[in-house]
N, C-alpha and C positions, 0 to 999 in steps of 0.2 A: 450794846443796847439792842440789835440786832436779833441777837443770839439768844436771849434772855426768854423775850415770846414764845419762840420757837420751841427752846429744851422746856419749856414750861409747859407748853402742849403736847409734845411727846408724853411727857412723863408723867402727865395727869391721863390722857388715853390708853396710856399703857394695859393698865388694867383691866379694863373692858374692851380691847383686846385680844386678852390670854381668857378672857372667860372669868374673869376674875366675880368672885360672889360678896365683895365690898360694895359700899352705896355709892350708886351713878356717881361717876363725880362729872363738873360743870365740863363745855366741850371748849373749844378755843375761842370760841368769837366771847367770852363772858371776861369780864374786867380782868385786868392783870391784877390785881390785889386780892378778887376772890380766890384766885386761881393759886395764888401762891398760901393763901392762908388753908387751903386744901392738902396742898403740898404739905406743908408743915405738921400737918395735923397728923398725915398720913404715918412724916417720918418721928414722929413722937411717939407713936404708940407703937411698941416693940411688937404684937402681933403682926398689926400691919404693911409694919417695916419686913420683916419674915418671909409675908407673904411676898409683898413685890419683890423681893427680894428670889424669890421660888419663882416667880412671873416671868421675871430676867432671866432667868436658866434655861427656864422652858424654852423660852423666843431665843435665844444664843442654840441651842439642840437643834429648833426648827430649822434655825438658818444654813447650821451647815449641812443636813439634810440637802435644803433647795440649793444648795453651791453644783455646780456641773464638776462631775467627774476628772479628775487629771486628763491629761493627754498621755495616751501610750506611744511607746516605744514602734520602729519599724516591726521589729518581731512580736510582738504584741496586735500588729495590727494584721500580719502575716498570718499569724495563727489564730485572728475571729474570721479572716477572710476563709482557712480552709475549714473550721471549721463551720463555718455557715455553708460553706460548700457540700460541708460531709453530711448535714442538715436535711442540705437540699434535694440529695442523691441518696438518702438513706433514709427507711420509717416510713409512716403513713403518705406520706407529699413527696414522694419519688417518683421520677417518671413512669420508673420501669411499676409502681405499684398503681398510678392513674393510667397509664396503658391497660394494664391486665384489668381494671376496673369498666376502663371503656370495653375492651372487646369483652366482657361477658355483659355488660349492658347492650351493646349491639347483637350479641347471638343472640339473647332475650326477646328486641326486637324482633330481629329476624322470624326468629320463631313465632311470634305474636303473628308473624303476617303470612305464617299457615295457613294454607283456607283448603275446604276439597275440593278435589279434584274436576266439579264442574263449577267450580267459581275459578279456576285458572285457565280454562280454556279458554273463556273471553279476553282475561288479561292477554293471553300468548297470543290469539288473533288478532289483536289491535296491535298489540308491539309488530308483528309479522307485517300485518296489511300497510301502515306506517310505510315500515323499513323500504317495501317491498316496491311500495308507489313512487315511493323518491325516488328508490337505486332506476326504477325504469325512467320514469320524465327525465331523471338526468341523464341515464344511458341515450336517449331517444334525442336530448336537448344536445348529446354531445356528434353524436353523428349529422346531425341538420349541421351544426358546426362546422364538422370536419366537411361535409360535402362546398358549404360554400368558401372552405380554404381554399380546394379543389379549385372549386369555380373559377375564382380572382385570382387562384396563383398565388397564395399567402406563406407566409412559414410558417413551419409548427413550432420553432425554439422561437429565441430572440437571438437577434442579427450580432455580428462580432458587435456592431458599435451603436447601439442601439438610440433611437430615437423616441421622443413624449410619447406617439403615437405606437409606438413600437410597444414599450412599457405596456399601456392602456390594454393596446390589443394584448399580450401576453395573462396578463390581469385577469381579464372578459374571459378570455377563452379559460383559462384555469380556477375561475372562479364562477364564472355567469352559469351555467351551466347547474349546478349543484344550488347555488341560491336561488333560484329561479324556481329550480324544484322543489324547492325546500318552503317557499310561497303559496305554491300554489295547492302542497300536501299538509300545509297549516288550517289549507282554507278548506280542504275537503275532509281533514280531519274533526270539522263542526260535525260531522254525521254520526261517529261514532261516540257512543255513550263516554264520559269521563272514567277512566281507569289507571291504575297505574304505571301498568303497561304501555298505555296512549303516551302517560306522562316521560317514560322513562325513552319510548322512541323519537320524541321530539328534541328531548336534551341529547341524545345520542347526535340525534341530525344536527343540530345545533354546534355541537363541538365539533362534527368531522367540517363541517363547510367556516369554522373559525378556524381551523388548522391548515383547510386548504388557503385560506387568507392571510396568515401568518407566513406562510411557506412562499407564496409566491411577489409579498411583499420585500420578505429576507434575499429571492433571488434576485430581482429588481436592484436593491441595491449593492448585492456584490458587482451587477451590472452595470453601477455607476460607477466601479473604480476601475474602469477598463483603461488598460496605458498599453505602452511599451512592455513586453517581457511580461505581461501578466495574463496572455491570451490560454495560456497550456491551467493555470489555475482557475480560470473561470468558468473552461470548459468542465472541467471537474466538477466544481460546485453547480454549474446549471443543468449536468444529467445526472448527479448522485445524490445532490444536497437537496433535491425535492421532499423526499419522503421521510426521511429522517426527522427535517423539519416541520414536516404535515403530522408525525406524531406528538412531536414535541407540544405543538401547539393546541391538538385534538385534546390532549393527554390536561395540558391546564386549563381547558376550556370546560371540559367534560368536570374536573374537581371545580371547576365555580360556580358553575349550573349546579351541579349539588347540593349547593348551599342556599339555594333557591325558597320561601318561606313554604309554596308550595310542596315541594319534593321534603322539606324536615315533617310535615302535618305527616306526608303519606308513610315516607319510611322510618320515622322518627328520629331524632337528635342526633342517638349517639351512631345507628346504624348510620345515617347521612355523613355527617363528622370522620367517622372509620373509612368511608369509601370515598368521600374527597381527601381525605388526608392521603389515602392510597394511591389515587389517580395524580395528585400532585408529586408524590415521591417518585411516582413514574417518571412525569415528566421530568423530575430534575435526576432523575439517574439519566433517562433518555439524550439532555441536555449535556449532560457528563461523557458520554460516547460520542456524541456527536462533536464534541470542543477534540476529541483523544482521534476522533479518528480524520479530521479536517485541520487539524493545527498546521499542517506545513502546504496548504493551499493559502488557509488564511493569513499567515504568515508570510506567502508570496505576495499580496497582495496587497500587505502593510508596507514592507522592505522596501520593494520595487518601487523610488522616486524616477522621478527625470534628472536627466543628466543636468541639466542648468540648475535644479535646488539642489543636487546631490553637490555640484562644483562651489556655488555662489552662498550655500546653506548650510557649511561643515557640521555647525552645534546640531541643527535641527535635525540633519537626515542620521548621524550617530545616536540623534532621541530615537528616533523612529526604528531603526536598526536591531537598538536593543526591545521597543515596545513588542516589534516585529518578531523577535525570536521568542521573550517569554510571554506573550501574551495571555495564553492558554494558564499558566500559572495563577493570574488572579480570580480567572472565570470560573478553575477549577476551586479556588475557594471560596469564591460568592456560593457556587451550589454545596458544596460543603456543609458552610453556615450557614443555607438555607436548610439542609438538612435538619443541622445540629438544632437548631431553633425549632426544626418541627417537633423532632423529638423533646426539647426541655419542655415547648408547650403544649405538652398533652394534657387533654382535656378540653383544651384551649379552641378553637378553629385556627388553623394554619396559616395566619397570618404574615407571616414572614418569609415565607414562598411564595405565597402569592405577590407579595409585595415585592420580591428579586424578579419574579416573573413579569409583572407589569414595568417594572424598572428597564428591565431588558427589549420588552416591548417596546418602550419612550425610546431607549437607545438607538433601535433598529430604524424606529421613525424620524429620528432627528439624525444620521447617516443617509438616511432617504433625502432630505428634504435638503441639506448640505450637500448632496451628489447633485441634486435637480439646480439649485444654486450656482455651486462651480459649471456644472455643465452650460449653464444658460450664460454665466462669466466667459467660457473662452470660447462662445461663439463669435465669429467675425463680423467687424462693424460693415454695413455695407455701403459704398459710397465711400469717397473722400473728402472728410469733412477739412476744412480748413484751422480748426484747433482740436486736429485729431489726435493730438500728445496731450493736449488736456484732459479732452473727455478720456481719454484711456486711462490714466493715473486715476483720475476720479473715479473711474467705474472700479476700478481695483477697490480703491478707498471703501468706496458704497458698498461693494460685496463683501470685503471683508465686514465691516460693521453688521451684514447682514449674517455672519456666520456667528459674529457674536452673541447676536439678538438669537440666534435658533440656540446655540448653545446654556446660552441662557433659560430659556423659555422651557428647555431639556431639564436645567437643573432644578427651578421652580417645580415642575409637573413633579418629579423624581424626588423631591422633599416635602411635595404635599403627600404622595402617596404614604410616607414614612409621617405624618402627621405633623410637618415641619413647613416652613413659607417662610422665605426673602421678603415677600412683600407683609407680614404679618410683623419679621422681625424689625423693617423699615420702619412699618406706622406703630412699632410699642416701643422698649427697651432702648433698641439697635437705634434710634432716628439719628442723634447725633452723629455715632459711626458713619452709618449710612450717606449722611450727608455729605460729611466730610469723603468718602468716598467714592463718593457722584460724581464732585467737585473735583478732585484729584482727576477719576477718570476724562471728565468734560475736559479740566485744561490739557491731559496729556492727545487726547483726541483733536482738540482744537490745536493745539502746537504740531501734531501732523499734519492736518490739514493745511497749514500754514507754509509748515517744510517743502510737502508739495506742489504748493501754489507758488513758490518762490523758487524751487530749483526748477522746476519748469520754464519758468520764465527765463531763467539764467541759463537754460538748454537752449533755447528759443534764440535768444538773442544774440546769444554766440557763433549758434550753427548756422545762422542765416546773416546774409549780408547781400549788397545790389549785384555779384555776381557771382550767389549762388553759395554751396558750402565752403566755409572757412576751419576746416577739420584741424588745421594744423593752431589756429588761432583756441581753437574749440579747446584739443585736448593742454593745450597750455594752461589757459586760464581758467577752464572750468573744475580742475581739484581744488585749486587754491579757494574760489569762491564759495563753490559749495562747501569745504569746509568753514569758512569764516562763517556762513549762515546759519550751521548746523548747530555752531559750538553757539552761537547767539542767542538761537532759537531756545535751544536746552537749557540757556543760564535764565532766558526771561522764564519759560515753563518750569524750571524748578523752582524761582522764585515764589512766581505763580503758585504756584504747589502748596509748598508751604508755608504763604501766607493766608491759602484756604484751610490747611488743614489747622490752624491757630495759630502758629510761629510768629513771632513779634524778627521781622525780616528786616528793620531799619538798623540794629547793632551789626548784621550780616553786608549787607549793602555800607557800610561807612565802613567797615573792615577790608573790606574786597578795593574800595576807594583805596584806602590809608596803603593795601598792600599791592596794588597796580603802580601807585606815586613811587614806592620805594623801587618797585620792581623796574618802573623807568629812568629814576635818577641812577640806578646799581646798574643797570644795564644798557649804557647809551649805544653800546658797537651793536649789540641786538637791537637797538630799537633804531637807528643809521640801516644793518640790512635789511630789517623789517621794509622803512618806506623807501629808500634806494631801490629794491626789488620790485614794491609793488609800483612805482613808477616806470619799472621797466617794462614789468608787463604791461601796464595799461598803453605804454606807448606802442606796445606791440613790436619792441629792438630786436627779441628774437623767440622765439618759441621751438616746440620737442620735434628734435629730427633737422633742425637748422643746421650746417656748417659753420662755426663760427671761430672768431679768431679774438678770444676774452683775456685779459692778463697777458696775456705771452703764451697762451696756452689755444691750440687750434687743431680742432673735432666737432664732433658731431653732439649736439646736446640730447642727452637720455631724460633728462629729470628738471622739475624746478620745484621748490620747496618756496616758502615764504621769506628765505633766510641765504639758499644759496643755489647754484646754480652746477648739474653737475655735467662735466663734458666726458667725451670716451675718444683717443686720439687715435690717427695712424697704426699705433702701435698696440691697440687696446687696452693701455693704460686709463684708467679713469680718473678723473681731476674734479674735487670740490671745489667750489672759488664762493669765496662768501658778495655778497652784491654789494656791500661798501667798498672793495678793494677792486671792483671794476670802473677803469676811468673813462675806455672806449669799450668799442665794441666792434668789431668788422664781419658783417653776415655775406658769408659767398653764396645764400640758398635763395637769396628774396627775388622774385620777376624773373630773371635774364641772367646770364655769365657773358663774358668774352674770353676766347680760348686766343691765345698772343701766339704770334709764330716770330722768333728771330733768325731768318737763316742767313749763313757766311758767303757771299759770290766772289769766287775768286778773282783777282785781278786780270788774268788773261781771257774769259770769260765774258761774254755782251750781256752786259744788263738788264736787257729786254729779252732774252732768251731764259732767265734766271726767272723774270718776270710770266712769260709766259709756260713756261712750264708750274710755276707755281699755281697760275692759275689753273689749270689743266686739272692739278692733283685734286685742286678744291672744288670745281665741279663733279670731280669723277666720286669725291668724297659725298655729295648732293646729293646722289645720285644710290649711294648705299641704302641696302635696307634697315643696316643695322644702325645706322649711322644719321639716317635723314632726316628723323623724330627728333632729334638732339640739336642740330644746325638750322639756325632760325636764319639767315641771311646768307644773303653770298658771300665770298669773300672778298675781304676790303684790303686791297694791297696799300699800304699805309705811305711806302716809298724809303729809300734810304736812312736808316734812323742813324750809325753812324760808321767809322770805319775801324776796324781791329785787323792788327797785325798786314797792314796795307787791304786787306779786302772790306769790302762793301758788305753793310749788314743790311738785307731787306726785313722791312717790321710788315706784317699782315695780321688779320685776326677772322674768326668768325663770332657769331651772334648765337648763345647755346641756348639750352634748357639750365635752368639752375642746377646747380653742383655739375654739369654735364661739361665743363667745359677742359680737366684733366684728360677726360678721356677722349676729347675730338682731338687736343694736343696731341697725345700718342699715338692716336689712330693717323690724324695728318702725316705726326714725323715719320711712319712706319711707311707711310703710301708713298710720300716722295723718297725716302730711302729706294724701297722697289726700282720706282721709275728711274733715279739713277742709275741702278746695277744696269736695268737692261736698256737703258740710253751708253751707258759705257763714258760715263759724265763722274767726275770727285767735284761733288757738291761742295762739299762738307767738309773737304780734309785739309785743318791747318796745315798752313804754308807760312815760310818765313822768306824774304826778298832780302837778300844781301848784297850789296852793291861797293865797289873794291876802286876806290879813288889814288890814282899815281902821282907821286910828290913831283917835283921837280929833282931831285937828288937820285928817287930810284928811278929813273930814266934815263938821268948820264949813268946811270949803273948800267 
């Protein structure tokens, strides 16, 4: 029932339609019974039928007509590509044919602007008097200069290490001088009649004092990457790279002023056109020699990190390393393909050089403005502040964000230029991306800041205690925690993440549940050293560089893990020991030692002579310099502890340094050894007392 309507109004419009030359017939909105008894009518009479019939053929012809073409094959598409190529480069719309089109429309020009010979003497005197006023104001502006460097004692370069002020001054003096001039021969160039000679001296002036601008801003910032091992390359670039660069930039100054609405009226289109496209190809060949004949300065200057990013920053400074060595590679193709574009677009205005040019300009500025940044970063705070580990992490923090923001602001300018915009693509198409990209960013930004804020604290807290640093406490527990935070931080921020960027994170979150439960019932001995360990720590039993005596196992601790605990012996043996299989613990490092003395007093021998000699040794031992820093107390003669082989054992001790107390043992037993040799006294030397009892039988013998 549906469908009925429907084919019934097709196929009564059919007709009228195709152009068809039968009578109107009714349109759709007219009774379904009219409409079908038309129908009928149609198909009854065998002309008619014929015709619609011829109507359908026609509209079936039409259709596949409007149908889109197949899709070609790779090589099919291969071969419209070069042949549109060969199109492009070949025939009337060839470059090399709108070249040769332009230069004879510019010699045209040119010759149009013929005139005789006393209509150019005005021209040549105003370009002359021009030229001639500035070169002296600034000759004159540059000597008053130099006299009061003189004066004050100033330099004429910039300093190894250069300061704002420093900058500025360099600036002023290489630039003030020439603009100044260039002011005030704007202003007295009102007198002379308009010509285009007048016109063509002021763009001249115009571009050498934009090139002196360009030049001494590029050296400024080679003078921002002044380090270690980079002084022999910047010397370089600050007495050779001046003028190179002063062309460079004269050279794309001079083809923009060209383009000027004024300058096309006087020298017309295509002559204007021809001799900025010239003055730009200058510059980028210019740019070409100058990348070929400074690569391995600027390339010192890329390479050359600090030893702490070189050690602490393997991936990065190996980026750097390679950026370092081929740099000149991509620069040498940017001008390339500004070339190649000047050439396809002839005809054109040279928009594509200009456009790498101004690109390279942003570059040099946003290098500037990231040197002034970093520089102003590792100036020193002054004063000690009382959460000077804070503010210091955070001032990192803020600067980096601040290199972002410039780097950014770089890529915006550098895509408007190319007729392109981040924020253009934000507010149309790009918003949801973008959003979602913000949001990514924000939480990975805020999950740092976070990181920061909490290993700080966890620095803080550990390195400080009521007397002072607790280093040994510090480097124990402060791996262990700061990793538990980091992996914490990371699992909430990627969650975060991706529940900004749309992720449905609740099937994610009950999996990670389901698979920790299993991971703790499958793993109880892991999850036993797990918190056995971490109670050890917290109780602080022993930490890195302890002496201790774990398992049955007794050294010095190098490591602790969250799992196990590893020692290195006597013997340099090293020993894992997992923390569930630890039942004690005996630490010889913590506060104080006692170094035990047991010596043998023989039986024929005064006990108080054993006594007082002992003491003897242990003052004279006080009294060492090697030795005095180690013995915290007198010695404590203990008194008779028991007897072996009939003699008297004396027990004494002293009061050490931690771990110190093996070596005041040896040292004591080596000093009373001495003192016995040259007393001419056997301390020391077992003795056995044999005693020989007569029976009553061997005596009547």
């Amino acid at each position: 029932m549906t469908l009925v309507p429907l084919a019934s109004a097709q196929a009564v419009g059919l007709p009228g339609l195709l152009g068809s030359q039968t009578k109107a017939q009714p349109e759709a909105q007219e009774p379904l019974g009219q409409s079908l008894d038309e129908v009928i009518k149609s198909l009854e009479n065998d002309q008619q039928r014929s015709k619609l019939l011829a109507d359908l053929k026609q509209l079936r012809d039409v259709t596949n007509k409007a149908q889109p073409p197949a899709e070609e094959g790779v090589l099919s598409l291969i071969g419209g590509t070069l042949t549109n190529l060969e199109q492009k480069f070949s025939g009337a719309d060839s470059p090399l044919t709108r070249w040769s089109n332009e230069f004879d429309l510019a010699a045209q020009e040119l010759a149009a602007l013929a005139l005789p010979a006393n209509e150019w003497l005005p021209m040549i005197f105003a370009f002359a008097m021009i030229l001639m006023v500035w070169s002296l104001l600034a000759a004159a502006l540059i000597w008053i200069s130099h006299r009061v460097r003189m004066r004050f004692g100033l330099t004429e370069e910039l300093p190894q290490h250069p300061r704002a002020v420093d900058m500025l001054r360099f600036a002023l003096r290489k630039l003030g001088p020439w603009l100044v001039a260039l002011v005030i021969t704007v202003y007295m160039s009102y007198a002379l009649p308009s010509s285009l000679g007048k016109s063509l001296a002021m763009v001249l002036a115009y571009a050498l004092v934009v090139g002196t601008c360009f030049s001494a801003i590029c050296v400024i910032a080679f003078s921002l990457l002044d380090g270690p091992h980079r002084h022999r390359a910047l010397y370089i670039l600050r007495h050779q790279a001046f003028r190179p660069l002063w062309l460079i930039g004269s050279f794309a100054a001079f083809g923009e002023a060209l383009n000027d609405p004024r300058l096309v009226n006087s020298l017309g289109v295509h002559l204007a056109h021809t001799a900025a496209t010239a003055t730009n190809v200058l510059a980028a060949l210019s740019t070409g020699l100058f990348i070929l004949r400074f690569r391995r300065p600027i390339a010192h200057l890329i390479r050359n990190q600090p030893l702490s990013r070189r050690l602490t920053r393997r991936a990065l400074s190996d980026t750097i390393e390679i950026l370092g060595t081929y740099w000149y590679v991509p620069a040498l193709v940017l001008v390339a393909v500004s070339l190649f574009a000047t050439f396809i677009s002839a005809g054109d205005t040279s928009t594509a050089l200009r456009q790498s040019l101004i690109c390279t300009v942003l570059l040099v500025l946003c290098m500037v403005i990231n040197g002034l940044v970093r520089r102003h970063a590792l100036k020193p705070q002054r004063g000690v502040k009382r959460h000077a580990l804070y503010s210091e992490r955070l001032k990192n923090f803020f600067y980096t964000i601040a290199h972002l923001l410039v780097w950014l602001a770089f890529i915006e300018l550098g895509l408007r230029v190319w007729g392109l915009s981040l924020i253009r693509f934000t507010e149309g198409d790009g918003h949801e991306v973008s959003v979602k990209l913000l949001s990514l960013a924000g939480t990975l930004l805020f999950a740092w800041l976070i990181w920061i804020l909490s290993d700080t604290a966890v620095h803080i807290a550990l390195t400080r205690s009521r007397k002072g640093l607790a280093n040994a406490r510090a480097q124990t527990m402060m791996p262990l925690i700061r990793n538990v935070l980091f992996v914490a931080i990371f699992i909430i921020a990627l969650i975060v993440a991706l529940a900004n960027m749309g992720m449905n994170v609740t099937p994610l979150l009950a999996g990670a549940g389901v698979i920790g439960l299993a991971i703790g019932f499958g793993a109880q001995s892991l999850v036993a050293d797990l918190i056995t360990g971490l109670f050890i720590i917290i109780e602080d039993s022993l930490a890195i560089d302890d002496y201790v005596d774990v398992g049955g196992h007794l050294g010095t601790v190098e490591g602790l893990t969250i799992r196990t605990v590893r020692l290195r012996d006597i013997d340099g043996i090293v020993h894992t020991i997992p923390f569930s299989e630890i039942k004690s613990i005996k630490n010889y490092s913590r506060e104080f030692g006692y170094a035990i003395f047991r010596v043998a007093v023989p039986a024929n021998m005064d006990i108080d002579n054993a006594i007082k000699l002992m003491r003897d040794v242990g003052q004279k031992m006080r009294t060492d310099p090697l030795q005095r820093r180690n013995i915290w107390s007198p010695l404590e003669i203990q008194g008779v502890e028991s007897f072996e082989a009939g003699n008297a054992i004396l027990r004494a001790r002293f009061k050490t340094a931690p771990i110190k107390q093996w070596e005041v043992s040896r040292a004591f037993n080596l000093s009373l050894k001495r003192h016995l040799d040259e007393a001419g006294l056997d301390l020391a030397t077992p003795r056995m007392s044999i005693q020989m009892v007569a029976t009553d039988n061997q005596m009547n013998k």
